[in-house]
TORDREN-971792 format. One line per field, with one value per residue: residue number from 1; residue in three letters; chain; z, x, y of N, C-alpha, C in turn. Coordinates in nm, 4 decimals. Example, Ala and Ser with C-alpha at 12.3 -4.5 7.8 and 13.67 -1.06 7.14 Angstrom:
BEGIN
pos 1 / 2
code ALA / SER
unit A / A
n_pz 0.7800 / 0.7080
n_px 1.3190 / 1.2850
n_py -0.5690 / -0.2250
ca_pz 0.7800 / 0.7140
ca_px 1.2300 / 1.3670
ca_py -0.4500 / -0.1060
c_pz 0.7800 / 0.7870
c_px 1.3200 / 1.2900
c_py -0.3300 / 0.0030
end
This chain:
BEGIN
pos 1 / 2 / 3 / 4 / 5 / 6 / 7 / 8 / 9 / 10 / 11 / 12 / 13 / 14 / 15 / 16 / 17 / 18 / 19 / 20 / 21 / 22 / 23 / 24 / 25 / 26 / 27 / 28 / 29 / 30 / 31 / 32 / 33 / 34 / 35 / 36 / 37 / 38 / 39 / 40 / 41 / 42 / 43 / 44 / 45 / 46 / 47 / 48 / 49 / 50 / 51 / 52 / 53 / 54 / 55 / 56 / 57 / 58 / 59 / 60 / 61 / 62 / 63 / 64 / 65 / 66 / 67 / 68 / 69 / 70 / 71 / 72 / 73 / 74 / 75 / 76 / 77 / 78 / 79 / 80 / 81 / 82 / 83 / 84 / 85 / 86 / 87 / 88 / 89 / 90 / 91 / 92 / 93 / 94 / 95 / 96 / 97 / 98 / 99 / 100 / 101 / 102 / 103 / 104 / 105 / 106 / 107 / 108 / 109 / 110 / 111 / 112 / 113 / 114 / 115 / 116 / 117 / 118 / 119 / 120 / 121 / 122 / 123 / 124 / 125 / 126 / 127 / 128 / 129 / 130 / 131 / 132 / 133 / 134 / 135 / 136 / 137 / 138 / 139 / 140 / 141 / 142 / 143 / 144 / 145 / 146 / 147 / 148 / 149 / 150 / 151 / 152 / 153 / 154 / 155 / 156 / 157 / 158 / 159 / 160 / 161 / 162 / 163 / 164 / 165 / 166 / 167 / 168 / 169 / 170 / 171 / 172 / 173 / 174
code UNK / UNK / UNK / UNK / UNK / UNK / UNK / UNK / UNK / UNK / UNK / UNK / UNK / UNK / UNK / UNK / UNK / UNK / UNK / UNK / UNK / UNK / UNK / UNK / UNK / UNK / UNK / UNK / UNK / UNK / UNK / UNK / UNK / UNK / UNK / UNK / UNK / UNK / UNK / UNK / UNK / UNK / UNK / UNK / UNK / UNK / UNK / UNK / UNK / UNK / UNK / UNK / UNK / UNK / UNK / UNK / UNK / UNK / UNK / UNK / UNK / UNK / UNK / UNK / UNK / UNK / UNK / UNK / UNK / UNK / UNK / UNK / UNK / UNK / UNK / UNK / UNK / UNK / UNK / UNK / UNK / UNK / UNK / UNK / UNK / UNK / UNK / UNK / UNK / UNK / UNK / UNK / UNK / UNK / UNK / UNK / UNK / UNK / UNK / UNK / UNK / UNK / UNK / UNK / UNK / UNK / UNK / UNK / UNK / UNK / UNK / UNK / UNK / UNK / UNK / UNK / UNK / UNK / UNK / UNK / UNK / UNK / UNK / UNK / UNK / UNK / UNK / UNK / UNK / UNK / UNK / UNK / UNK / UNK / UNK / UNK / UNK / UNK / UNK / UNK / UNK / UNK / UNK / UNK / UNK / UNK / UNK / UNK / UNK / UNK / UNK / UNK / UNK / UNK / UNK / UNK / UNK / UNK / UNK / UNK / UNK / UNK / UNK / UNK / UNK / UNK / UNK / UNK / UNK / UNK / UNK / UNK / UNK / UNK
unit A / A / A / A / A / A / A / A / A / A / A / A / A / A / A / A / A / A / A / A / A / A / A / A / A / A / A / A / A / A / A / A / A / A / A / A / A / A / A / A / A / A / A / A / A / A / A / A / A / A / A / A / A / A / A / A / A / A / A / A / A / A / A / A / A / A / A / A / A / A / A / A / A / A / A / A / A / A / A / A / A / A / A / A / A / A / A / A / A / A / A / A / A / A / A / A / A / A / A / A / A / A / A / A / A / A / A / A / A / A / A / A / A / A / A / A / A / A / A / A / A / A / A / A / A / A / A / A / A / A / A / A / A / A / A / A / A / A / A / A / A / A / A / A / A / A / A / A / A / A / A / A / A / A / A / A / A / A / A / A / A / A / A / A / A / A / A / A / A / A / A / A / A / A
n_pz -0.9781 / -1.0857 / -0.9394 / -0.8804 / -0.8577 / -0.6158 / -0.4787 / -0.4975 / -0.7449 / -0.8718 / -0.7315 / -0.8142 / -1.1213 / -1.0363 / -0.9940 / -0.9614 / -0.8408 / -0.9696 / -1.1764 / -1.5499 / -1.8304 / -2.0341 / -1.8926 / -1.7175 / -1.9171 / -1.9930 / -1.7294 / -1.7524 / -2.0059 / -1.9849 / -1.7376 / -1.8485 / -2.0922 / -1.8863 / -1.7055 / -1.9080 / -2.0314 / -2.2644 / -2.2449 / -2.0229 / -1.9972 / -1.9833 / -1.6765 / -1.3527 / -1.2665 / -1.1082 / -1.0337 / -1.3196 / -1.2826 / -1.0680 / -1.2393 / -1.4383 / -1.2789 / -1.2172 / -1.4318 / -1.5336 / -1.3464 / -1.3563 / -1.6094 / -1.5625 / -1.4083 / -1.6348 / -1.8276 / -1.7291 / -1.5822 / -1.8199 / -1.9317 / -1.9909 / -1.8456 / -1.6842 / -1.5552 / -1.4451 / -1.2751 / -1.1324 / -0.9631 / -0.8310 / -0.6207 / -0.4986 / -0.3462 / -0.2468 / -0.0396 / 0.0998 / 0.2285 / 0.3825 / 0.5650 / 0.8666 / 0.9776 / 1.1075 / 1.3735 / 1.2993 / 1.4652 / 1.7004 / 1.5777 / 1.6918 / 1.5949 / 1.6072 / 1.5258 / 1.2598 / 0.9461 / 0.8030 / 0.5125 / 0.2774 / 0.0778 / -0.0275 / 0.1825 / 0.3708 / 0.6498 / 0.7119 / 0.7449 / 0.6898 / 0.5819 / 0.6512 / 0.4394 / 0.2369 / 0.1360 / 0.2396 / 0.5222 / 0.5249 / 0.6405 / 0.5874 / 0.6728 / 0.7275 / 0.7256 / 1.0304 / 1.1648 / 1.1328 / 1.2517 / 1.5374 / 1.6087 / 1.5751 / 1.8106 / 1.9571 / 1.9943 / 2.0829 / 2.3278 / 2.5029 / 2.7359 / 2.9054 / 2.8636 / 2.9237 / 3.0008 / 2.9331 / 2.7248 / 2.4461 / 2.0648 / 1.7470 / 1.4232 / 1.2312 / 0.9537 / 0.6585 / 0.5163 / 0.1987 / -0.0012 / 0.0988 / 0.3242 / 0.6064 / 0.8646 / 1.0566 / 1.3770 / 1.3981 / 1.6368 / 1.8668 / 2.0998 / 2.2354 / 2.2693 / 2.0741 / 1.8129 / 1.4753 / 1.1509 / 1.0977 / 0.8466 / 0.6606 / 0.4114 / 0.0036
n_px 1.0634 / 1.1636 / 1.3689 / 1.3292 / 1.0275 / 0.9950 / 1.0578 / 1.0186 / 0.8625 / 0.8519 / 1.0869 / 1.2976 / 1.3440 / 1.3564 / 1.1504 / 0.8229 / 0.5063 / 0.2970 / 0.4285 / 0.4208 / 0.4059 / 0.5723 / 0.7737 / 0.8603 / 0.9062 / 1.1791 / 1.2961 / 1.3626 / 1.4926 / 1.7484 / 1.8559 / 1.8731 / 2.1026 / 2.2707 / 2.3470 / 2.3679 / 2.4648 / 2.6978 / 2.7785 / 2.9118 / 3.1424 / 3.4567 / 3.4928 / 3.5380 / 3.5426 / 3.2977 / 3.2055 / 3.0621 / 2.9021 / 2.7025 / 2.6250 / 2.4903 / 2.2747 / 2.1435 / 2.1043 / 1.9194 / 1.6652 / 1.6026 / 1.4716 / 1.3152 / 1.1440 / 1.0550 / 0.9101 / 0.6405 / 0.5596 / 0.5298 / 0.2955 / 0.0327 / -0.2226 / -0.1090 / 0.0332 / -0.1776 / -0.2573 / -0.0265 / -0.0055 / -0.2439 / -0.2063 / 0.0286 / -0.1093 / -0.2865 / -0.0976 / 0.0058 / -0.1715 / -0.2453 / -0.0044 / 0.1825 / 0.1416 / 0.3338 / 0.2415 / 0.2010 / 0.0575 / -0.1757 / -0.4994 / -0.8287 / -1.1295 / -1.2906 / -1.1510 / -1.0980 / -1.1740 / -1.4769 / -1.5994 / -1.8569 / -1.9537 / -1.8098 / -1.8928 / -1.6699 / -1.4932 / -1.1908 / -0.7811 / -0.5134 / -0.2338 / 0.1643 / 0.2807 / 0.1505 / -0.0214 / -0.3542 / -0.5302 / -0.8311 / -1.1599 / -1.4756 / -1.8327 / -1.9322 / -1.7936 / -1.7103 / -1.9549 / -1.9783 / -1.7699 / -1.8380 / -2.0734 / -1.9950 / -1.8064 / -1.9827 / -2.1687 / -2.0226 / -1.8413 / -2.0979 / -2.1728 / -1.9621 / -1.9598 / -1.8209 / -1.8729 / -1.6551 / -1.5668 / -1.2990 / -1.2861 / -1.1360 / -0.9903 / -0.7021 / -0.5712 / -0.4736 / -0.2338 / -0.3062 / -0.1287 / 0.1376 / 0.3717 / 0.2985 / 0.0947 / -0.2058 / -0.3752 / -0.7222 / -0.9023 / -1.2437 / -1.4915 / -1.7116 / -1.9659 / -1.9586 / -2.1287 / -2.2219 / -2.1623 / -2.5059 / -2.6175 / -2.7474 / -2.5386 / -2.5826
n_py -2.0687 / -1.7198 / -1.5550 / -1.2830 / -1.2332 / -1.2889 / -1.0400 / -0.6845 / -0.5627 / -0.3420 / -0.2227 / -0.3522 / -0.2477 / -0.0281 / 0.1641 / 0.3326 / 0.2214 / 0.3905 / 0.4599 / 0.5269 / 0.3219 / 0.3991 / 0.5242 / 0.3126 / 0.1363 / 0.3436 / 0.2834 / 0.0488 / -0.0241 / 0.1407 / -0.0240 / -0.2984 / -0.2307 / -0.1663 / -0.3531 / -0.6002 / -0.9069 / -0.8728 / -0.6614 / -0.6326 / -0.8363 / -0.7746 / -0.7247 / -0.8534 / -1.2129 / -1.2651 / -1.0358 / -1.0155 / -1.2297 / -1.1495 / -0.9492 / -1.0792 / -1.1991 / -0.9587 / -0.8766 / -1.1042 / -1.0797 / -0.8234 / -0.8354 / -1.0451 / -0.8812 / -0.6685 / -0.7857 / -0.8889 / -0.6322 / -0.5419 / -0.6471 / -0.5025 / -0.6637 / -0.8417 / -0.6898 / -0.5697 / -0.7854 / -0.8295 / -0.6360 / -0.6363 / -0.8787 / -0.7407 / -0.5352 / -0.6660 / -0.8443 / -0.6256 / -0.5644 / -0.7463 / -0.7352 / -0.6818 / -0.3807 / -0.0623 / 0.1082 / 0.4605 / 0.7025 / 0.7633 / 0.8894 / 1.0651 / 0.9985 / 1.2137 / 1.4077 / 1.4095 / 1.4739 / 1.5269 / 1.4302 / 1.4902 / 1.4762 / 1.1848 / 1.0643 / 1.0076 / 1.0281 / 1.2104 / 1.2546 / 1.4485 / 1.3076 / 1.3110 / 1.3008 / 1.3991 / 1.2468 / 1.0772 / 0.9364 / 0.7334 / 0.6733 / 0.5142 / 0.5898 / 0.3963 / 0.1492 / 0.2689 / 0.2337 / -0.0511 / -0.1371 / -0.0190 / -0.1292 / -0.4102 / -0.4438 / -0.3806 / -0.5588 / -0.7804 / -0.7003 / -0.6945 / -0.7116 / -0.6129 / -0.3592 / -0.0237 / 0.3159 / 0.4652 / 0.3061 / 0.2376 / 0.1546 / 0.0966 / 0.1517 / 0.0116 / 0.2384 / 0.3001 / 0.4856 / 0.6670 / 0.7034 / 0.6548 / 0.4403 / 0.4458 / 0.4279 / 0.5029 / 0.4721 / 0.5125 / 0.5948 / 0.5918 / 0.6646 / 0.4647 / 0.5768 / 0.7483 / 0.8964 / 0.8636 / 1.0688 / 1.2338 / 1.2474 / 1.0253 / 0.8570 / 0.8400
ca_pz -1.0210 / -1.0620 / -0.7865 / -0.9320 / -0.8333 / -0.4371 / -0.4538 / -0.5265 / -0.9255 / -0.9248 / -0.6857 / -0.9269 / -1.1914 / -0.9650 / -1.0382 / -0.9036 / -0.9191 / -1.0181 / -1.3144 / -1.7025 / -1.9383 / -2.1114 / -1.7931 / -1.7157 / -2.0271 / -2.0023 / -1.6781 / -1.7761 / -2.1132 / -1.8617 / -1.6793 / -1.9555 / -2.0735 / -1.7669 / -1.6799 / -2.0444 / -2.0589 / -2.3159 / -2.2311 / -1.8871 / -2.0718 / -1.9116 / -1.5367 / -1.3235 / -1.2749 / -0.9543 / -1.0709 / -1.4271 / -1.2329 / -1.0133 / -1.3488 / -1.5061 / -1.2089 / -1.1831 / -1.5788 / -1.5365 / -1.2379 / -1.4396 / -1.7273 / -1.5903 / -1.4083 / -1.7406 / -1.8977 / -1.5799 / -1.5770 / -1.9520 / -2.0064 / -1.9111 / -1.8221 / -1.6306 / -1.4415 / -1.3003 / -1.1608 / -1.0177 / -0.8766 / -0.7064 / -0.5794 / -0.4113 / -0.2724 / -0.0898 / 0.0403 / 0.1620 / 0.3189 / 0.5081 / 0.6468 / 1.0265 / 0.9579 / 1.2222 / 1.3697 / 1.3442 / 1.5587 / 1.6914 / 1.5432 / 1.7405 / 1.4835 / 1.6018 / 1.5124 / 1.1579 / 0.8510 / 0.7663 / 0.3545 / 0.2840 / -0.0645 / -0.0353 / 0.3315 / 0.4699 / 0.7857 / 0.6298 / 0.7891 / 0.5913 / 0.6132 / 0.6250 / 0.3042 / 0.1534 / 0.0949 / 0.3114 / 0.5908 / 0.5203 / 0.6765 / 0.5569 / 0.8279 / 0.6986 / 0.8529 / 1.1069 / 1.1858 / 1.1214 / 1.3622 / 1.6375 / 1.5916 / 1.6012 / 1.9251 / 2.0802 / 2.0371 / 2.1489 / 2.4850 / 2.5384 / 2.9023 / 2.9800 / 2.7894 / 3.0260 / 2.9807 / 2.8566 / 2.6250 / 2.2871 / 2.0105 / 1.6178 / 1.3065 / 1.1324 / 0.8221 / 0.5921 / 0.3877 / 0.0344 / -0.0917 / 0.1597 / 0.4169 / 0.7091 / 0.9463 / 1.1980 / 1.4996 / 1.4190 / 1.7573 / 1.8723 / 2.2153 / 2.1683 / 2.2328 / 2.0025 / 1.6807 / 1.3756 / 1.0734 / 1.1252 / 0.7663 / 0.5592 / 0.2149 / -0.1049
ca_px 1.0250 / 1.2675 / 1.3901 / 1.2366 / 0.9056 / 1.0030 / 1.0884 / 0.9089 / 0.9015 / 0.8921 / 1.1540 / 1.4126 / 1.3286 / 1.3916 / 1.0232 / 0.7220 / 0.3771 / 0.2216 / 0.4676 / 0.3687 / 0.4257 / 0.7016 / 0.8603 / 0.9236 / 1.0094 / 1.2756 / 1.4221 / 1.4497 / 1.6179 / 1.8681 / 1.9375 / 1.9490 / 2.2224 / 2.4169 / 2.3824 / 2.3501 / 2.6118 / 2.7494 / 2.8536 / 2.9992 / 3.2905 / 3.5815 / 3.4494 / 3.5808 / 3.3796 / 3.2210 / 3.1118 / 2.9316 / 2.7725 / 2.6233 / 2.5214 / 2.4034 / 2.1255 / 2.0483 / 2.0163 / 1.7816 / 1.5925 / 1.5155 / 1.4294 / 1.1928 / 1.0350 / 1.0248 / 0.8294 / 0.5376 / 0.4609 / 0.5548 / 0.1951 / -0.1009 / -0.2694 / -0.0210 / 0.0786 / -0.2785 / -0.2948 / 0.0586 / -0.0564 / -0.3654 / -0.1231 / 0.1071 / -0.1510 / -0.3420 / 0.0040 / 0.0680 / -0.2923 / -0.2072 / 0.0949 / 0.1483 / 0.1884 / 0.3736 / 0.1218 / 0.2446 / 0.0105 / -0.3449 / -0.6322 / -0.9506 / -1.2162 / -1.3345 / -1.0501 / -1.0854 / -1.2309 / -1.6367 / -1.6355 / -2.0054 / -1.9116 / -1.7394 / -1.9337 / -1.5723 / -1.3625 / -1.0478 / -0.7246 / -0.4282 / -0.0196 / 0.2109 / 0.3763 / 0.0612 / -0.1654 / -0.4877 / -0.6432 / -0.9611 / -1.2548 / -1.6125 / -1.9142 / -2.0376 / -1.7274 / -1.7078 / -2.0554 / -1.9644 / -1.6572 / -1.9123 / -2.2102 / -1.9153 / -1.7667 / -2.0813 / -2.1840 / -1.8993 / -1.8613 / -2.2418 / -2.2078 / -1.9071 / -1.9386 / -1.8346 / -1.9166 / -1.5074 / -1.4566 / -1.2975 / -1.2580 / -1.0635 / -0.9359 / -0.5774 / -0.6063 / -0.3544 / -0.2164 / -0.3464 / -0.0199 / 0.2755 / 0.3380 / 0.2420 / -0.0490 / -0.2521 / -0.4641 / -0.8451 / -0.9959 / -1.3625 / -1.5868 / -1.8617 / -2.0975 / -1.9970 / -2.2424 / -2.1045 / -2.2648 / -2.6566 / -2.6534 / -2.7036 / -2.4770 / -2.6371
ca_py -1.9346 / -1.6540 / -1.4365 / -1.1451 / -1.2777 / -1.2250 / -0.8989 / -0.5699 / -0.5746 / -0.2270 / -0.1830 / -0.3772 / -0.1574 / 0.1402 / 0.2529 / 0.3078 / 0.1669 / 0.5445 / 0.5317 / 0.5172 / 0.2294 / 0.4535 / 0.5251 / 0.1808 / 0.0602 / 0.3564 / 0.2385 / -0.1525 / 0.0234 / 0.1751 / -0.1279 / -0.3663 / -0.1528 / -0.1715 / -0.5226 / -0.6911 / -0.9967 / -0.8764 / -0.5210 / -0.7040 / -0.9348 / -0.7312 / -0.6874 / -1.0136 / -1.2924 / -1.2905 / -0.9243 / -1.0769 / -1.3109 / -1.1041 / -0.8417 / -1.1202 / -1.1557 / -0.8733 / -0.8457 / -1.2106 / -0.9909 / -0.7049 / -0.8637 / -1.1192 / -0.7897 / -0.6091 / -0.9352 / -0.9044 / -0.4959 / -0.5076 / -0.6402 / -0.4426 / -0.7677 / -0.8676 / -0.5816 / -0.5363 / -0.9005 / -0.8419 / -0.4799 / -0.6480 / -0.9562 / -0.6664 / -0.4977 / -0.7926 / -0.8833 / -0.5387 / -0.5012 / -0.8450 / -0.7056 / -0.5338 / -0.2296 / -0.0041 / 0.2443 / 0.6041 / 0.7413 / 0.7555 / 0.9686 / 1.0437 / 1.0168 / 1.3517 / 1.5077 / 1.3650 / 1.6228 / 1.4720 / 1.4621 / 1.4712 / 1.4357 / 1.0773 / 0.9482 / 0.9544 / 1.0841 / 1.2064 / 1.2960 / 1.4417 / 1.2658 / 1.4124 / 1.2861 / 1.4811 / 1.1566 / 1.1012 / 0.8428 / 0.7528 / 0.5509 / 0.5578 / 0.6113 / 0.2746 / 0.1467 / 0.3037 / 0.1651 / -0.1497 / -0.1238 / -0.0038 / -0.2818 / -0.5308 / -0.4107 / -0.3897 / -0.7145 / -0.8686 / -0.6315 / -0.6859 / -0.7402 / -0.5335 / -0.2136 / 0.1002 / 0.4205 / 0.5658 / 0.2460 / 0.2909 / 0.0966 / 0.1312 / 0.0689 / 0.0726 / 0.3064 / 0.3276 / 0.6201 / 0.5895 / 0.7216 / 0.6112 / 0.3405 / 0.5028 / 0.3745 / 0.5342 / 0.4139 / 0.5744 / 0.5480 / 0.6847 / 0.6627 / 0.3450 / 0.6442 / 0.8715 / 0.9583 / 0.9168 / 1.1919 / 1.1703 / 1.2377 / 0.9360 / 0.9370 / 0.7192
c_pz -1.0049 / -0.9468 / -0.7636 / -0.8437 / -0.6907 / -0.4205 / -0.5045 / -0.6497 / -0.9699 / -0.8842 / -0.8368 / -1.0544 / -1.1705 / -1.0217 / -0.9217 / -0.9277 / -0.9903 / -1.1649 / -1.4346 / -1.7194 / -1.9753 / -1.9817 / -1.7325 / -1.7777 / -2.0111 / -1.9032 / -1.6860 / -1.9049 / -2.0368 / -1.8414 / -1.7261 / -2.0003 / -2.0417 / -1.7433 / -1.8002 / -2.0118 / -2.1142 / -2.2826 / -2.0756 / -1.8656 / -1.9937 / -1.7687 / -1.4756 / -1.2965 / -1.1846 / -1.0104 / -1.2005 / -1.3703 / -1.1713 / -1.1142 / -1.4359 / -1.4170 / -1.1968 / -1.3436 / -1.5778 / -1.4260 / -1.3353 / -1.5651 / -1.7080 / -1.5088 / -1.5149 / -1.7963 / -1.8119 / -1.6054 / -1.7182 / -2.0145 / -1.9257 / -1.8464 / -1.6749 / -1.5052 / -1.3051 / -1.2266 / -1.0579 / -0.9113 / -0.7906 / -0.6384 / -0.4871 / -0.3479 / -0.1540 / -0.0025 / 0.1417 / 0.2620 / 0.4230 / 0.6096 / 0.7735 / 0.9938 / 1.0921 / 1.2712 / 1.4374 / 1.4623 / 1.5596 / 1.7034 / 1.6037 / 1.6202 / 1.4671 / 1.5587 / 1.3151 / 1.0354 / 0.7793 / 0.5936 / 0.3417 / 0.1685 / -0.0813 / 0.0799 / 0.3557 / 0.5328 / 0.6942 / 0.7102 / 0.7219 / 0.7123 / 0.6022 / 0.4758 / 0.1727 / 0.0863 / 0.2277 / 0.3762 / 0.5422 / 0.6028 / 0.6853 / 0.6897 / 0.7720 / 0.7531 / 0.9629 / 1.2389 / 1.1959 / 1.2625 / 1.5186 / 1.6597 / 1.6378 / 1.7290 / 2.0434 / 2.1034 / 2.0839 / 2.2748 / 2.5035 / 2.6950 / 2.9534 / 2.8968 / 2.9288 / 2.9167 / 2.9317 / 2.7421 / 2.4730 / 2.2366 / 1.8466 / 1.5502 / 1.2845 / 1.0139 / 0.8200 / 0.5113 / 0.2505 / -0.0497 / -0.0223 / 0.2459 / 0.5500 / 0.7945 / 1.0198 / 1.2743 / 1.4679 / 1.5292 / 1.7357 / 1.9912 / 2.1374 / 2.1944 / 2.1597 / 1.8917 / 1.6331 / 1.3107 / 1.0491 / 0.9818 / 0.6795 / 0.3810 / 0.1264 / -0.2189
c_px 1.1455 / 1.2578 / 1.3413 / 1.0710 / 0.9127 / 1.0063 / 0.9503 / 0.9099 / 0.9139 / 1.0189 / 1.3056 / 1.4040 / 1.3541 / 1.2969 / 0.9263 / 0.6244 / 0.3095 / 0.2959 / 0.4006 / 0.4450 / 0.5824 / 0.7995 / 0.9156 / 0.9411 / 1.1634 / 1.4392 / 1.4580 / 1.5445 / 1.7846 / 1.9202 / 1.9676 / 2.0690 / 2.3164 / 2.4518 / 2.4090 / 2.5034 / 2.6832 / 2.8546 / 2.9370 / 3.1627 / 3.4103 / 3.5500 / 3.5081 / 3.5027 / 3.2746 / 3.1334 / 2.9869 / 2.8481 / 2.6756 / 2.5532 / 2.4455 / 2.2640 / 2.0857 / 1.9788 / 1.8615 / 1.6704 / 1.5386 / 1.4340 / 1.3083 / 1.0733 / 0.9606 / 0.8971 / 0.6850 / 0.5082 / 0.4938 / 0.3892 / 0.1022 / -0.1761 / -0.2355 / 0.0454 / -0.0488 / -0.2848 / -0.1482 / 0.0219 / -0.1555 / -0.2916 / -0.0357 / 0.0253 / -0.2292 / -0.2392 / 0.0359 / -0.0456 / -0.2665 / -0.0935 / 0.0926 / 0.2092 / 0.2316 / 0.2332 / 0.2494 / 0.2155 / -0.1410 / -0.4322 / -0.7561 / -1.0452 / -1.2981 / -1.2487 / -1.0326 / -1.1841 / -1.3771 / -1.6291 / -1.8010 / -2.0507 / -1.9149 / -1.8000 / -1.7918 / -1.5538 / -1.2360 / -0.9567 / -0.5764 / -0.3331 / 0.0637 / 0.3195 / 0.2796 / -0.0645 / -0.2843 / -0.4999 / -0.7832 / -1.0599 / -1.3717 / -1.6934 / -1.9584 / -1.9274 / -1.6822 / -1.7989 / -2.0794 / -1.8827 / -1.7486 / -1.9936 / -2.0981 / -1.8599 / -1.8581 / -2.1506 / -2.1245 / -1.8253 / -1.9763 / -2.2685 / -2.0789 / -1.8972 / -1.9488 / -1.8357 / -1.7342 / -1.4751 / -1.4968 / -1.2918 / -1.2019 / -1.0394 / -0.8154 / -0.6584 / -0.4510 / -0.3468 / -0.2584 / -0.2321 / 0.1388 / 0.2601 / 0.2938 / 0.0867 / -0.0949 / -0.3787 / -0.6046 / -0.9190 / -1.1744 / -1.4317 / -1.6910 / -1.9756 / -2.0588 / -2.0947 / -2.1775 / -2.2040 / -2.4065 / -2.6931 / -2.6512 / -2.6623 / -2.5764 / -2.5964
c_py -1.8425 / -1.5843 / -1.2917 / -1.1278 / -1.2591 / -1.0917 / -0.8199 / -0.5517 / -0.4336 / -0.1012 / -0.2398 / -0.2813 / 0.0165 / 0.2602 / 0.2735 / 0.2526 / 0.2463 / 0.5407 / 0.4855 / 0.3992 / 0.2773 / 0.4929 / 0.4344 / 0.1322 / 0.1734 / 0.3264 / 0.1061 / -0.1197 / 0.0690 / 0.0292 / -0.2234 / -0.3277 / -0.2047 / -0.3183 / -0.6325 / -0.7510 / -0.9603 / -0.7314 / -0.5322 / -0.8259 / -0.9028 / -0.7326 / -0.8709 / -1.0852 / -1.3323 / -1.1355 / -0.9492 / -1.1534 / -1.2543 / -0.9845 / -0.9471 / -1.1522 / -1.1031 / -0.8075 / -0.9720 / -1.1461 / -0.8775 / -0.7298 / -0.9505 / -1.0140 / -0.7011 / -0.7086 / -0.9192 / -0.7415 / -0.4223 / -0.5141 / -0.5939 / -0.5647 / -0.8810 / -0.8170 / -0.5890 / -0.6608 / -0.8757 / -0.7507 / -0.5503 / -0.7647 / -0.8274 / -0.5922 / -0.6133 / -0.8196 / -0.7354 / -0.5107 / -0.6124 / -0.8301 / -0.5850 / -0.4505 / -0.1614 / 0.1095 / 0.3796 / 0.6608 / 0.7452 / 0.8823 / 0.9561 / 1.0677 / 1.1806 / 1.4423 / 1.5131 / 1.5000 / 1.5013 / 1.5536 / 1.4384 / 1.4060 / 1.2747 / 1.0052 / 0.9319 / 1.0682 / 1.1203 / 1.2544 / 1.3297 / 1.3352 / 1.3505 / 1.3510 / 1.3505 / 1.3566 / 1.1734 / 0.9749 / 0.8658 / 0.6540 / 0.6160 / 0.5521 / 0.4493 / 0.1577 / 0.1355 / 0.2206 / -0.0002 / -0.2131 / -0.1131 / -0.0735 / -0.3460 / -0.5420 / -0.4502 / -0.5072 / -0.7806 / -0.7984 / -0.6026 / -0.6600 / -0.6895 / -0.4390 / -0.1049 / 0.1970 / 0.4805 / 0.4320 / 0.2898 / 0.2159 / 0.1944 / 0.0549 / 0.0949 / 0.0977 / 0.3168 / 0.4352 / 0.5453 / 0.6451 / 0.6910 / 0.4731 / 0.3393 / 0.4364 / 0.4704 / 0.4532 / 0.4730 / 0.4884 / 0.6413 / 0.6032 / 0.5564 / 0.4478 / 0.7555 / 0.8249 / 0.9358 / 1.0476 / 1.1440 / 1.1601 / 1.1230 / 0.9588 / 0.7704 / 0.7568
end
């Protein structure tokens, strides 16, 4: 498989995942360009070699988020991989400290890169049942338990903790 295929496909492209169709066709236009064999003839040859990989790199990423079809299986392939990965934890959030959407059944907490933590009460709930079954016979009265949440727009983590007796919202969402 090419080497393309390890990497971030939208990093070689020097894109993002948020961008348009036409915005990534215009930066593989760019870098075709620059790297194309042919426009590399004079440069010495340790330098063509290395523009011609990175022209076979861009090009077999162009080929992959060229097709709508294509893109979304890679997009859900980079995200499973990124949800399996340890994430650093920034820092830890008490769930009380968190903003109750009533709207959405979630906890929310801004980033500071301007995206959002989130974790639903259903969750939450889940997180707490699970705990408590499995510290059945030593549950004290101060223990905590949590989740990692991830930013939904950076790489950032945080810790969402919460008391095994707190409440979550009495209101049920449907």
């Amino acid at each position: 498989m090419c080497e393309a295929a390890e990497n971030d496909l939208y990093a070689v492209l020097g894109a993002s995942p948020s961008d348009s169709f036409q915005q990534l066709r215009h930066r593989y236009q760019q870098l075709a360009l620059q790297y194309h064999p042919d426009r590399l003839g004079s440069v010495c040859p340790s330098e063509a070699e290395s523009g011609v990989r990175t022209f076979l790199e861009v090009d077999a990423a162009w080929k992959i988020l060229s097709d709508q079809n294509s893109r979304r299986h890679y997009d859900q392939q980079r995200r499973a991989r990124e949800l399996k990965q340890d994430w650093p934890i920034d820092s830890t959030v008490f769930l009380e400290g968190m903003t109750w959407d009533q709207d959405e059944c979630v906890y929310t907490y801004c980033c500071r890169c301007g995206g959002g933590f989130s974790i639903s009460e259903e969750e939450v709930e889940e997180e707490t049942q699970r705990r408590q079954q499995e510290d059945k016979e030593e549950t004290k009265e101060g223990q905590h338990r949590g989740v990692v949440v991830c930013c939904d727009t950076c790489s950032l983590c945080v810790y969402v903790t919460w008391s095994l007796h707190t409440k979550t919202q009495s209101l049920k969402c449907q």
